[in-house]
C-alpha positions in Angstrom: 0.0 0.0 0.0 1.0 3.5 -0.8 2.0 6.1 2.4 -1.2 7.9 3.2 -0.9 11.6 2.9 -1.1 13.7 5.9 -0.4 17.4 7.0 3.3 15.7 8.5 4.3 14.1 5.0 2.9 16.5 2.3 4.8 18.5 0.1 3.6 22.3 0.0 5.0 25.3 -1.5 6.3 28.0 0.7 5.5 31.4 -0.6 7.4 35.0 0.6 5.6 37.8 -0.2 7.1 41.5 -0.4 3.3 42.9 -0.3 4.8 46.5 -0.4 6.6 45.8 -3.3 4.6 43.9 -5.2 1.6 46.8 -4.8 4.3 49.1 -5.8 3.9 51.6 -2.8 5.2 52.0 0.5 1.5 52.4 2.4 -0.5 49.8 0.8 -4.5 49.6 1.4 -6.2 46.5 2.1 -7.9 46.2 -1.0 -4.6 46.4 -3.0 -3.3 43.3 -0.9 -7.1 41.3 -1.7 -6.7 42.3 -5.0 -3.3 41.0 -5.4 -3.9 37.9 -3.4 -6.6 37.2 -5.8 -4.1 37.3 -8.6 -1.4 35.4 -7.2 -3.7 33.0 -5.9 -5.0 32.0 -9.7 -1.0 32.1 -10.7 0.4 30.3 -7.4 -2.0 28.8 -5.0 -4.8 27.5 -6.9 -6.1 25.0 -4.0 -5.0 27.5 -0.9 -2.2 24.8 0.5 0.6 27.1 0.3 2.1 27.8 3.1 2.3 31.8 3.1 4.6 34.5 4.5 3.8 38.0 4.3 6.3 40.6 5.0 5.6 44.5 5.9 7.3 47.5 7.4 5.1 49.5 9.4 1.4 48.6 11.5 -0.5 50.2 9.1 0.7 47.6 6.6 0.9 45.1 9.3 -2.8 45.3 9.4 -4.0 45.6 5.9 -1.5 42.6 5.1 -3.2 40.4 7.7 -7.2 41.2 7.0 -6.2 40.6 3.2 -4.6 37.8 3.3 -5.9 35.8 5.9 -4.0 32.8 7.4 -1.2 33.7 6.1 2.2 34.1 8.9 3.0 37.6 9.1 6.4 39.1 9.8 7.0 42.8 10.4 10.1 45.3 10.9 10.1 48.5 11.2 12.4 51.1 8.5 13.1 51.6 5.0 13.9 47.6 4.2 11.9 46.6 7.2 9.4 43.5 5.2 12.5 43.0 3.1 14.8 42.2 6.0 11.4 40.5 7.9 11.2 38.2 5.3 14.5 37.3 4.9 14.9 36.6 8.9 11.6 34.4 8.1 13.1 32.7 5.0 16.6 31.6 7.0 14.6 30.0 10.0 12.0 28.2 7.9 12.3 24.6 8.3 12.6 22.7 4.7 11.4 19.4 5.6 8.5 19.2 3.4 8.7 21.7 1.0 9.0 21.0 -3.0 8.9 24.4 -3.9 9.5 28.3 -2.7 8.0 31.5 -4.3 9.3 35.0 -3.9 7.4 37.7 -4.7 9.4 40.3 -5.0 11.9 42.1 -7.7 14.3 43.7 -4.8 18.0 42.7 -4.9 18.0 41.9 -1.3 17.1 38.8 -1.8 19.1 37.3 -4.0 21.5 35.7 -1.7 18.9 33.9 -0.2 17.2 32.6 -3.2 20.1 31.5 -4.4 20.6 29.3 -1.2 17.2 28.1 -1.3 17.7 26.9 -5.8 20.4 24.8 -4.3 18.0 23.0 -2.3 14.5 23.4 -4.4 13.2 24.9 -7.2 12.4 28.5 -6.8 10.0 31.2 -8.8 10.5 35.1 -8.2 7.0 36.7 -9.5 7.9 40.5 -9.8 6.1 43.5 -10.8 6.8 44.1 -14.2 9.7 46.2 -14.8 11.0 45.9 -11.0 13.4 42.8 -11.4 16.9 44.2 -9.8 19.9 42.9 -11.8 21.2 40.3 -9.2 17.5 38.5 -9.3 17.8 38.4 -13.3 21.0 36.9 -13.3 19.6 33.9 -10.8 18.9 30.4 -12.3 15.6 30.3 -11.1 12.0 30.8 -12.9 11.1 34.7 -12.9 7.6 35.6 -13.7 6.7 39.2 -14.5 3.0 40.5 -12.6 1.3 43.4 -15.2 -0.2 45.7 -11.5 -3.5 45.9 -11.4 -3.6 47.7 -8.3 
């Protein structure tokens, strides 16, 4: 017989979200985040088993972030690269045991050092807004998908 699949042995996709970033402004709204959750959701999480991370840098974000995309783990710092530096504190302590897959969302050049630590273990998209890849996430070996805002 085959192993029965539970919560414990399932492989999910984890999923970092620069929310800021990927609204393109600095105070986003919380219909901006449902909006984009929708999208991403259709490109991404079709059956809502991702595991989800959203960064944010202030409490006003803190707050749209978490009534917009409920369930979701959120991570906050405060200051000009505060989700940026909130998600990559998130990303180094995430356990990896069952994941197949991560997702950035996000074109910032921070991350790159990360991502390219996490393509060594899985595979890895970067979904950016179009026109907002930094240099050092184009030159990655990972699958980059460009976002047309809506919001």
């Amino acid at each position: 017989m085959g192993k029965k699949k539970t919560i414990a042995n399932a492989k999910r996709t984890l999923c970092f979200i620069d929310i800021e970033n990927m609204v393109g402004t600095s105070r986003i709204t919380l219909e901006a985040v449902k909006e984009f959750k929708i999208k991403f959701d259709e490109l991404f999480n079709p059956d809502n088993s991702n595991l989800v991370v959203v960064g944010t840098s202030g409490t006003d974000n803190y707050m749209s972030a978490a009534l917009g995309w409920k369930g979701a783990r959120q991570v906050m710092k405060f200051g000009h690269n505060g989700a940026d530096e909130a998600l990559i504190d998130a990303m180094r302590s995430q356990p990896m045991g069952a994941i197949e897959k991560i997702v950035v969302a996000s074109g910032d050049g921070i991350f790159a050092n990360v991502i390219e630590e996490f393509a060594k273990l899985v595979p890895v998209d970067v979904l950016y807004r179009e026109g907002s890849l930094s240099k050092s996430l184009s030159q990655l070996p990972v699958n980059k998908f460009a976002y047309a805002q809506c919001v």
